[in-house]
FIKE-322111 format. One record per residue: residue number from 1; residue in three letters; y, z, x of N, C-alpha, C in turn. Coordinates in steps of 0.02 Angstrom, whole numbers, plus 50000, padded with zeros to 5 digits. Layout:
N
<pt NUM,'ALA',<Y,Z,X>,<Y,Z,X>,<Y,Z,X>> ...
***
This chain:
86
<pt 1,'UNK',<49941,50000,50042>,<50000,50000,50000>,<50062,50000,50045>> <pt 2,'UNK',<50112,49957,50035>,<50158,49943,50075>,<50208,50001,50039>> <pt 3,'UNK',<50283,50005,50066>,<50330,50040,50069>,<50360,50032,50012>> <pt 4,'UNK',<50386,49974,49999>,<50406,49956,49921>,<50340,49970,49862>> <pt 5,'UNK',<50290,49960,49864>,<50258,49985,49840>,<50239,50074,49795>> <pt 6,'UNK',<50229,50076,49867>,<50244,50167,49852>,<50302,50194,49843>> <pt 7,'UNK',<50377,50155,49808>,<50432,50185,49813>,<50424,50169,49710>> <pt 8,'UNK',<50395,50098,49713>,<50392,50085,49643>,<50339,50132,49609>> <pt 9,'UNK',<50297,50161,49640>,<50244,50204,49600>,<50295,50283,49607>> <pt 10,'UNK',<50323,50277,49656>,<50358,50360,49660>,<50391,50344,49602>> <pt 11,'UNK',<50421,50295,49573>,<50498,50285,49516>,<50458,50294,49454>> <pt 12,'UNK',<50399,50250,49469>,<50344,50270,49390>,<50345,50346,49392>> <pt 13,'UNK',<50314,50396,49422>,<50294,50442,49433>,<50343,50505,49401>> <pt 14,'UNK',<50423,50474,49443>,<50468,50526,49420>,<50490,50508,49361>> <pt 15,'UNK',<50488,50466,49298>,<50480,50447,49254>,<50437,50480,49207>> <pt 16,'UNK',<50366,50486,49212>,<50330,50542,49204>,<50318,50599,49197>> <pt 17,'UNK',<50371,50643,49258>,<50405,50688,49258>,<50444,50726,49208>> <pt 18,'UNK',<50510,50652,49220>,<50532,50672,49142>,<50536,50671,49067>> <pt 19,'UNK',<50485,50616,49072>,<50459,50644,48993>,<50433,50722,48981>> <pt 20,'UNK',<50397,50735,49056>,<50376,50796,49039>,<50414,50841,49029>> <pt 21,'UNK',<50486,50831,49068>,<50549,50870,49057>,<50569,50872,48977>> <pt 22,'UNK',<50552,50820,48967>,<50606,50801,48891>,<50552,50825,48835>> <pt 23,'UNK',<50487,50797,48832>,<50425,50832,48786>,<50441,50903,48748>> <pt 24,'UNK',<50446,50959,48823>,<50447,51001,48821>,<50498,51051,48793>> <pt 25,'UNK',<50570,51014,48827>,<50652,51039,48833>,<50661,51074,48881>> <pt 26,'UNK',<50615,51072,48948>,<50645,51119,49007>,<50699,51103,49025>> <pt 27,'UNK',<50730,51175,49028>,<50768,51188,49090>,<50784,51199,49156>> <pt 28,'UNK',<50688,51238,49153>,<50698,51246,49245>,<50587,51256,49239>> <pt 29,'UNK',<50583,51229,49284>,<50509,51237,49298>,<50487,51261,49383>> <pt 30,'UNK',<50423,51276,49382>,<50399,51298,49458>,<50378,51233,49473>> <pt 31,'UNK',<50380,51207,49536>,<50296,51156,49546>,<50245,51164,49543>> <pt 32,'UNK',<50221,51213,49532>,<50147,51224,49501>,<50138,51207,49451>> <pt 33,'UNK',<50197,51234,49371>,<50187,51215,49339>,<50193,51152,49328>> <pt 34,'UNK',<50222,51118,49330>,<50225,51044,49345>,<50175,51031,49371>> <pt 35,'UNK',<50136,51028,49425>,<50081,51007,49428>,<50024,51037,49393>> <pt 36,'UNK',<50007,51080,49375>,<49942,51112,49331>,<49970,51065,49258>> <pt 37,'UNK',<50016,51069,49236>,<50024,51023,49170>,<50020,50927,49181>> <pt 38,'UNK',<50010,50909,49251>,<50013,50849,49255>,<49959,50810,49301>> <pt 39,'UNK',<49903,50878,49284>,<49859,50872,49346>,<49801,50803,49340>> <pt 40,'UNK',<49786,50777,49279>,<49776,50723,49279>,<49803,50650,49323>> <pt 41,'UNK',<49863,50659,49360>,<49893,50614,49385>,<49906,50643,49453>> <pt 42,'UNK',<49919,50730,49455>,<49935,50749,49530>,<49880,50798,49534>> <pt 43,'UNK',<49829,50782,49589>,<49778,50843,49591>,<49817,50906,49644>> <pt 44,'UNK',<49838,50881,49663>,<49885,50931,49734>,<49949,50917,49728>> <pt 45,'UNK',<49993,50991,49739>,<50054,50998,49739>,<50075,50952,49798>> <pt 46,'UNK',<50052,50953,49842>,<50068,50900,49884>,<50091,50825,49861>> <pt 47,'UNK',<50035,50793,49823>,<50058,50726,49794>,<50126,50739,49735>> <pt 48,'UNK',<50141,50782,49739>,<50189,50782,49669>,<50262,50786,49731>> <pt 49,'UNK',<50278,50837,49774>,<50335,50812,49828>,<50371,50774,49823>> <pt 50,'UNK',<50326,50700,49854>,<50371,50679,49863>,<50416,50650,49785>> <pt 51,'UNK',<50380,50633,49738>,<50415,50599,49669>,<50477,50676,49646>> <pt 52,'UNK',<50454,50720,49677>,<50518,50780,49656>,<50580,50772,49675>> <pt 53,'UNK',<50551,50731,49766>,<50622,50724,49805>,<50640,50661,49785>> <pt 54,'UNK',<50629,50634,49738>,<50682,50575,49720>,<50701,50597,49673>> <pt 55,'UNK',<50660,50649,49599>,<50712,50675,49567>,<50804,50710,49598>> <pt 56,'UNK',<50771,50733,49648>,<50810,50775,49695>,<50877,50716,49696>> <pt 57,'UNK',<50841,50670,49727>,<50893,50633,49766>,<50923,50605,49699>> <pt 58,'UNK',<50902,50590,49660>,<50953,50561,49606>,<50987,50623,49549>> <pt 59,'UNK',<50985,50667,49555>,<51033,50725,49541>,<51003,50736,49474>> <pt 60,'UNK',<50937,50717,49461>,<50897,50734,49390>,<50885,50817,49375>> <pt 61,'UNK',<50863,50830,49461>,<50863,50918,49452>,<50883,50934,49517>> <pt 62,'UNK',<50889,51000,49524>,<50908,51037,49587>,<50860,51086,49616>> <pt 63,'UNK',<50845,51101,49672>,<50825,51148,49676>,<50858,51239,49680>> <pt 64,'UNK',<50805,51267,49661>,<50845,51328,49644>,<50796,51400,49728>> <pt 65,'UNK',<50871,51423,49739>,<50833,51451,49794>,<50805,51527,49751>> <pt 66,'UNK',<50762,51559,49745>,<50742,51617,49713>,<50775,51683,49785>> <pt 67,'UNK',<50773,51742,49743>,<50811,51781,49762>,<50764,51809,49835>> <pt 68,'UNK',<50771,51850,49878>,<50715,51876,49917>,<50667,51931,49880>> <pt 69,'UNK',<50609,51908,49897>,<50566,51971,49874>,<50504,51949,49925>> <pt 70,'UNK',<50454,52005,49899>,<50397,51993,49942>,<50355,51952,49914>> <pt 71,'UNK',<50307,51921,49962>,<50261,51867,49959>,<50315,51791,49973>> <pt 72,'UNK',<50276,51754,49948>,<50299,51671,49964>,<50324,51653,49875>> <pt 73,'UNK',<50381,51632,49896>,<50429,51614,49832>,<50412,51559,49787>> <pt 74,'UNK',<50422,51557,49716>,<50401,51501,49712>,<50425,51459,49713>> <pt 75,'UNK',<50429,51367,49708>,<50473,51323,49724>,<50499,51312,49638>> <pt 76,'UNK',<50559,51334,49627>,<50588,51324,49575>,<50634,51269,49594>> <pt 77,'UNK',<50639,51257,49512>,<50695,51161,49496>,<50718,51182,49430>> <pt 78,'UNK',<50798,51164,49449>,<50816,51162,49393>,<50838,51106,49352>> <pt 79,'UNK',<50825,51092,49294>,<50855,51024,49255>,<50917,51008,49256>> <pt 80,'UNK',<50946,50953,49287>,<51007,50949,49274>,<51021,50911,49233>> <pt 81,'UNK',<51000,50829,49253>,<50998,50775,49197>,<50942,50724,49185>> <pt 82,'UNK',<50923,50770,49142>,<50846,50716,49118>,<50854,50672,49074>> <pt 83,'UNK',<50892,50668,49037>,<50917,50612,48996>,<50919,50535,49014>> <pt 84,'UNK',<50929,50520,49065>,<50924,50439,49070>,<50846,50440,49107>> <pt 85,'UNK',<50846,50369,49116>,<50778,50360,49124>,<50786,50337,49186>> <pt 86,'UNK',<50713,50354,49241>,<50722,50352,49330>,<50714,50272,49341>> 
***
């Protein structure tokens, strides 16, 4: 799979995403949940990444830094604009 390729399946992907955004009405999700609800398509939080960081990059959501506590944080996102389509 070439480069353009995998940029057009990342755009499907974050598309996907936000329906799941919009289905639902989130506001803010973990990546887990996002992936355990989309696990048919992402078996590993890993494959879900990179299609987050193009949400990222197109200002669909943000990430949210969680406060300090103990253990490993989770990776929270918040919705900014799910309304148009990726």
């Amino acid at each position: 799979m070439n480069e353009s390729d995998e940029r057009s399946r990342g755009i499907g992907d974050a598309a996907l995403i936000l329906r799941w955004i919009r289905a639902n009405s989130l506001k803010s999700f973990t990546l887990r949940e996002c992936q355990q609800r989309l696990r048919g398509r992402f078996r590993k939080a890993a494959q879900l990444e990179p299609v987050i960081e193009i949400l990222v990059e197109q200002g669909r959501i943000e990430r949210v830094v969680p406060p300090p506590k103990v253990g490993r944080p989770p990776r929270l996102f918040r919705v900014v604009n799910a309304g148009a389509e990726a």
